[in-house]
C-alpha positions in Angstrom: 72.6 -6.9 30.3 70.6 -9.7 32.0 69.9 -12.2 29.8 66.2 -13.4 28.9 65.7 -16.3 31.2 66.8 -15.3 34.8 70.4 -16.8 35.8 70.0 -18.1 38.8 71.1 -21.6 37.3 74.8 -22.0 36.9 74.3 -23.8 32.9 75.9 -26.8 31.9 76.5 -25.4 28.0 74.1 -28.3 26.8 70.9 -28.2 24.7 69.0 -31.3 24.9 66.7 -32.0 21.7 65.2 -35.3 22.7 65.3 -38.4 24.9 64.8 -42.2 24.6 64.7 -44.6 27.6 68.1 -43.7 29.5 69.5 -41.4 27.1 69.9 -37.9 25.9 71.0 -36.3 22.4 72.1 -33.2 22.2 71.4 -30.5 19.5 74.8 -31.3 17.9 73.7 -35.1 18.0 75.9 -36.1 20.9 74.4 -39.3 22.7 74.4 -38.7 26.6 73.8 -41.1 29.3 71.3 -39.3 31.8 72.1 -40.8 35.4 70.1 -37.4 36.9 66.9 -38.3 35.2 66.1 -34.4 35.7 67.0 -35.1 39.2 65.0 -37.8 40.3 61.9 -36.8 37.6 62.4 -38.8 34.6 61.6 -42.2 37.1 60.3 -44.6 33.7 63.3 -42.6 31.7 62.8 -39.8 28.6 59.5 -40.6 26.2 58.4 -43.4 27.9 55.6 -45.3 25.2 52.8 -45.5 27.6 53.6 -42.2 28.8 53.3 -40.9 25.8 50.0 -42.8 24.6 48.6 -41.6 28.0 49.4 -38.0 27.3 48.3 -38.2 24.0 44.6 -39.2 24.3 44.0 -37.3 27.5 45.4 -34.4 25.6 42.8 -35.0 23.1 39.8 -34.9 25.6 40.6 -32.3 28.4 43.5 -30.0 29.4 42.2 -28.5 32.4 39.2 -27.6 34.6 39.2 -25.9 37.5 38.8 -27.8 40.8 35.2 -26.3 41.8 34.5 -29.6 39.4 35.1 -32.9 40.0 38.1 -34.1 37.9 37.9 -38.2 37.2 41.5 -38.7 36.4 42.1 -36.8 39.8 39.8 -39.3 42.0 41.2 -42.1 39.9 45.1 -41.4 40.8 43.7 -40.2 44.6 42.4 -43.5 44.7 45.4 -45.4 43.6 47.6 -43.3 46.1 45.0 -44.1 49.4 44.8 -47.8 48.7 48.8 -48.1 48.4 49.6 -45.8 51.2 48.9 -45.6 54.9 46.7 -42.4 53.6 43.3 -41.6 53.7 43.5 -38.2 51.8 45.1 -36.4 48.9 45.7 -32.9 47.8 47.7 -32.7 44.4 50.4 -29.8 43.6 52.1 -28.8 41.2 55.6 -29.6 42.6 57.3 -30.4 45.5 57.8 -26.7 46.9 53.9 -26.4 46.8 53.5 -30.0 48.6 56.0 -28.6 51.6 53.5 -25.6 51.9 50.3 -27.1 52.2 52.5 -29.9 54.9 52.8 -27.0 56.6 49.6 -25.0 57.1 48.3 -28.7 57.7 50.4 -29.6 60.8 49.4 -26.2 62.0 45.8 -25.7 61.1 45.6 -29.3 63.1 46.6 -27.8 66.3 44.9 -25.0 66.0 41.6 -26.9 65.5 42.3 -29.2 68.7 43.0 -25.8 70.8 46.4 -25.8 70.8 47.8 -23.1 69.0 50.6 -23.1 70.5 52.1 -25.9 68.9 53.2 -24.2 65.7 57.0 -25.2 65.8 58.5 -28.1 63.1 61.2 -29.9 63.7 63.8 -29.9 61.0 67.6 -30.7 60.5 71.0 -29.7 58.5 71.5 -30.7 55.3 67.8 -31.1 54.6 66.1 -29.6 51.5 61.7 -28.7 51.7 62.2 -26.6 48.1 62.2 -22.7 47.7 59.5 -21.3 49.3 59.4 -19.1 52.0 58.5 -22.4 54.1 61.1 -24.7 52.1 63.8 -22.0 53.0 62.8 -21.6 56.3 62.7 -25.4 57.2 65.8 -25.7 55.4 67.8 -22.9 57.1 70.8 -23.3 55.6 72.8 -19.9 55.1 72.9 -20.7 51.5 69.0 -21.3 51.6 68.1 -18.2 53.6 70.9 -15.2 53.3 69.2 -12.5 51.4 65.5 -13.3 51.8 64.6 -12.2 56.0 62.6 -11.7 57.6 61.7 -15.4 57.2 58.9 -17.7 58.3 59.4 -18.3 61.8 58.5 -21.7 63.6 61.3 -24.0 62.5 63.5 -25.6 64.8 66.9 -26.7 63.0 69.0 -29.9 64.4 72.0 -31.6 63.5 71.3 -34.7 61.9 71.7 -37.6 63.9 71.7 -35.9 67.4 69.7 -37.8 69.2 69.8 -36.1 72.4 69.1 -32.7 70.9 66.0 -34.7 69.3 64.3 -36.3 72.1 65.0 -33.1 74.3 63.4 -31.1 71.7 60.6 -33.1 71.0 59.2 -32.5 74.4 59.0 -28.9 74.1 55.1 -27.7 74.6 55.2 -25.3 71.0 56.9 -28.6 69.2 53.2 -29.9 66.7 55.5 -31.7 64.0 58.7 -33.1 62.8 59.6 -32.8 58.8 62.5 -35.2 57.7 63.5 -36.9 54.6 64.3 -40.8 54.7 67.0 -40.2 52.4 68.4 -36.6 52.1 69.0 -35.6 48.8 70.3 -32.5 48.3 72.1 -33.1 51.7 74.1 -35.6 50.0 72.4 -39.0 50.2 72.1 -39.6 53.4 69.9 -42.3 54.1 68.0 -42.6 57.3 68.5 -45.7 59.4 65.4 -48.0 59.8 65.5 -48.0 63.7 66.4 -44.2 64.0 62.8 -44.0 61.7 60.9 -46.6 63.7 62.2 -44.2 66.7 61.6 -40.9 65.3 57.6 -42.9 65.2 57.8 -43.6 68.7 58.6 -40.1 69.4 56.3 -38.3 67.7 53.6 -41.1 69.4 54.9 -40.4 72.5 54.6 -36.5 72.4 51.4 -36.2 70.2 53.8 -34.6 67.6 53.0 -35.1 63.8 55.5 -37.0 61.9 55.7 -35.6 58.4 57.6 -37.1 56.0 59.2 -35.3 52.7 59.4 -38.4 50.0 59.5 -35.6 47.0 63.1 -37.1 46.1 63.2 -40.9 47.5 59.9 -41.8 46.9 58.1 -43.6 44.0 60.2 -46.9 43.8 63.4 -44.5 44.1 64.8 -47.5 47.0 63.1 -50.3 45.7 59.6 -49.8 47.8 57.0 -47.5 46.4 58.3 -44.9 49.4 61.3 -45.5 51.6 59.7 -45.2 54.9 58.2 -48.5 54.3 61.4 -50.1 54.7 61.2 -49.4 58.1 57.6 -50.5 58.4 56.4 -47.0 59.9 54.2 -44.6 58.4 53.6 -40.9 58.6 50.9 -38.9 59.4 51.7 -36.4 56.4 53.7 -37.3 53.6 55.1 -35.1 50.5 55.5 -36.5 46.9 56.5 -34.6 43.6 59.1 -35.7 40.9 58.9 -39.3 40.1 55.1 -39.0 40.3 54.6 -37.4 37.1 57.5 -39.3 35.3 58.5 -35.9 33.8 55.1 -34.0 34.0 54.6 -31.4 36.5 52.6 -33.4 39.6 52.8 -33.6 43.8 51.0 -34.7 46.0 50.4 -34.3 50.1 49.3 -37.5 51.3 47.6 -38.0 55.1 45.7 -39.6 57.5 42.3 -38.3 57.9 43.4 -37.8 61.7 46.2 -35.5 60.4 44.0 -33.6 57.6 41.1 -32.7 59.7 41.8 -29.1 59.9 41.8 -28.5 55.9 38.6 -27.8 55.2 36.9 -26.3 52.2 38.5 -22.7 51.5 41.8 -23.2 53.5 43.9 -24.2 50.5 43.5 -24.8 47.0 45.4 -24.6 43.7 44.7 -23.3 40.0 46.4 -26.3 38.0 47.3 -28.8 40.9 45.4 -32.1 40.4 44.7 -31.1 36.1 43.6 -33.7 34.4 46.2 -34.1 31.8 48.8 -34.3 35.3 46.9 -37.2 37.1 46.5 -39.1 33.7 50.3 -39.6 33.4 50.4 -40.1 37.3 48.0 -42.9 37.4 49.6 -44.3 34.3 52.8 -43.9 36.5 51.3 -45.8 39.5 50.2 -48.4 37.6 54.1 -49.3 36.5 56.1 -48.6 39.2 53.7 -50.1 42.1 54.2 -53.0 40.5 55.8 -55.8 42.6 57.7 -57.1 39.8 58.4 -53.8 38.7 60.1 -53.2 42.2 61.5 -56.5 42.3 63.6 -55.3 38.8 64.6 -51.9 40.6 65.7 -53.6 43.9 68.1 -55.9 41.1 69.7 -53.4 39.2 70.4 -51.5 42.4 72.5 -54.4 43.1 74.2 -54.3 40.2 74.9 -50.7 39.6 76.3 -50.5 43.3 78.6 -53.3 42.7 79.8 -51.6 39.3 80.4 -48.4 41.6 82.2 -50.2 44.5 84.7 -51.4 42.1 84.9 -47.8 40.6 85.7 -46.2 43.9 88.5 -49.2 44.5 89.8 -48.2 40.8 90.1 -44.8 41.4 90.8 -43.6 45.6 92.1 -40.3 44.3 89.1 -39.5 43.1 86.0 -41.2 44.8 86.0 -42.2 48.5 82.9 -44.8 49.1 79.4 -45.4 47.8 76.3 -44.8 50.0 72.5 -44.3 49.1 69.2 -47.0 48.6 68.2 -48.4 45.7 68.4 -46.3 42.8 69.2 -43.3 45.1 73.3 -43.4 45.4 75.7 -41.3 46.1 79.3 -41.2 45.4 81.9 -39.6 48.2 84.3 -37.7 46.2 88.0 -37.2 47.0 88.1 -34.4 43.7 85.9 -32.4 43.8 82.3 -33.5 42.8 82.0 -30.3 40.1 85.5 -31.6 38.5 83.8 -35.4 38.4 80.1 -33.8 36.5 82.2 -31.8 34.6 84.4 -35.0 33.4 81.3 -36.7 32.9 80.1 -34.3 30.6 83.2 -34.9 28.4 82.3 -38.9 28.2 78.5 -38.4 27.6 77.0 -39.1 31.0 75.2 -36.6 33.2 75.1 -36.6 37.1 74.3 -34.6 39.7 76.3 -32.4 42.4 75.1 -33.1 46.0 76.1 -31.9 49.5 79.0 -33.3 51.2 81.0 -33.3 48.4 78.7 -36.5 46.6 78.1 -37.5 43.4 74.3 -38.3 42.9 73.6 -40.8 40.4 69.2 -41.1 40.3 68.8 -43.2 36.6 65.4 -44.0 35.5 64.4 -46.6 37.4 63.9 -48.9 34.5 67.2 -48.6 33.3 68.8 -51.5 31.2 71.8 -53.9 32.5 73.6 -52.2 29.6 72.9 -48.6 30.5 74.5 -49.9 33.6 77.8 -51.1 32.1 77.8 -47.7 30.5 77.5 -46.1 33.4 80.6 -47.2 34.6 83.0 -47.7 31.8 82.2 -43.4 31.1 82.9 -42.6 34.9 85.9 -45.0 34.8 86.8 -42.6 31.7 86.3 -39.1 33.0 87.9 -40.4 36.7 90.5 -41.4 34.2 91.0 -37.9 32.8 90.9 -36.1 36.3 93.8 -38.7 37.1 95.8 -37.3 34.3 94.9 -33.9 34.1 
């Protein structure tokens, strides 16, 4: 019989009953170290004070209207994203997956509005994850995204990542409007993007009229130590996606743009039933407020530092387990040498959760304002559960 909640999870066979800061206790009271901060969600950690006051007296005024109203916490967070970003415009989803779809019909409905309809095609490469849509799968096309769910949604043109000749030969094709990349893949297995390969993935798009969109739904939000990653390469996009760390743990995304790239979305051509609610951009603009801090930044850039160090010397400790340590900021991956299901399942045993990637990597995404002690912790638990694979 198929159980209640549909299984397409494979369950850890843990029940979380609350959360403080970096850590997790279970329903039999086990304390557990959460370096997946609900992958890349959590970014100010579990019941965060202001948070929580935030919630609390917006819950008390207004849940939800519908968006043929203005909505003041909406135009306040809008506000806050336009006058940190290289946008001029905001739409707000409900997730990431929903972001990726209006990035999408945006690119499009902009070539269509300058008469060239032609120029429906995105750009996208292996390993890269947009979410589960129809559009997420079909930019993803992976075999494990798409096999089951044809006919899908044509347009995507899928490279390997890092071919630059397949790129620039590509990118000159008439039916090419857009590329969609991630700075730093995620699910892919933390693959970060090099600064110049970003400035020249700019260039290109400059040089062919092509749209440069930008998915920031994992590596965004202070993830690298800069509110978004592309800035470390002092580019910008024309369309960016955000979700997760946005909402700290509440369900909020966001498309970002330049008014140049948005110009097609006129009234009627998208919308959304709870995206942009005010109890959603309440706890984003409290959000903002913390982590586009420059001190606050300044702290995650730090511990960065120090968590990567603690991890170099875990990977030198233990070469039959992990291979090397790659990532930005609070964004790292771990190579394995076991494999990575083994290492979360150790990790499970010693009270600290992490996250299977791609490639065989270990993703580690704490809450950004994790302590210097949660970071000690982090390694003396995965020094233990490599330690039991060892002797296994």
């Amino acid at each position: 019989m198929i159980p209640s909640v549909l299984p397409t999870y494979n369950r850890a066979p843990l029940t979380f009953v609350s959360g403080q800061g970096s850590w997790l206790t279970e329903v039999d009271g086990r304390r557990f170290l959460d370096l997946g901060a609900g992958i890349a969600v959590n970014a100010l950690g579990h019941a965060h004070p202001d948070l929580v006051q935030t919630l609390t007296e917006q819950a008390s005024k207004l849940w939800h209207v519908s968006n043929l109203y203005n909505i003041e916490q909406q135009q306040s967070l809008a506000d806050k994203l336009v006058a940190a970003t290289f946008a001029d415009t905001v739409f707000f989803t409900n997730s990431g997956t929903e972001a990726c779809e209006l990035a999408v019909k945006m690119a499009r409905k902009y070539f269509y509005e300058k008469g060239q309809p032609e120029r429906t095609t995105i750009i996208t490469f292996d390993g890269s994850f947009h979410g589960r849509s129809s559009a997420g799968i079909a930019a993803a096309g992976s075999e494990k995204m798409v096999k089951g769910f044809a006919p899908l949604l044509p347009g995507f043109l899928h490279l390997p990542w890092g071919d630059h000749e397949a790129l620039t030969a590509a990118a000159a094709r008439a039916d090419v409007g857009a590329i969609l990349i991630e700075p730093v893949q995620g699910e892919g297995g933390i693959r970060p993007l090099p600064d110049q390969c970003l400035k020249g993935l700019r260039d290109l798009c400059d040089e062919h009229g092509i749209l440069l969109i930008l998915d920031e739904v994992q590596c965004g939000m202070g993830r690298t130590g800069k509110l978004f990653a592309h800035e470390w390469a002092g580019i910008t996009p024309d369309i960016m996606m955000v979700a997760k760390g946005i909402g700290g743990g509440f369900p909020l995304g966001a498309v970002l743009a330049t008014e140049n790239a948005a110009s097609g979305m006129v009234a009627g051509t998208h919308g959304s039933t709870y995206g942009g609610n005010p109890l959603g951009c309440a706890v984003g603009g409290k959000v903002m407020d913390i982590i586009s801090d420059d001190a606050f930044l300044a702290e995650v850039n730090r511990k960065a530092a120090l968590l990567r160090q603690k991890l170099e010397g875990l990977v030198a400790a233990h070469p039959t387990i992990f291979d090397s340590v790659r990532g930005s900021g609070l964004m790292i991956g771990i190579k394995c040498v076991a494999s990575n299901l083994d290492v979360v399942k150790a990790g499970y045993e010693q009270g600290v959760l992490t996250v299977p990637a791609g490639d065989n990597v270990l993703r580690l995404l704490p809450a950004l304002n994790l302590t210097d002690d949660d970071i000690s912790q982090a390694y003396t638990r995965l020094d233990a559960a490599a330690t039991a694979l060892e002797t296994a």
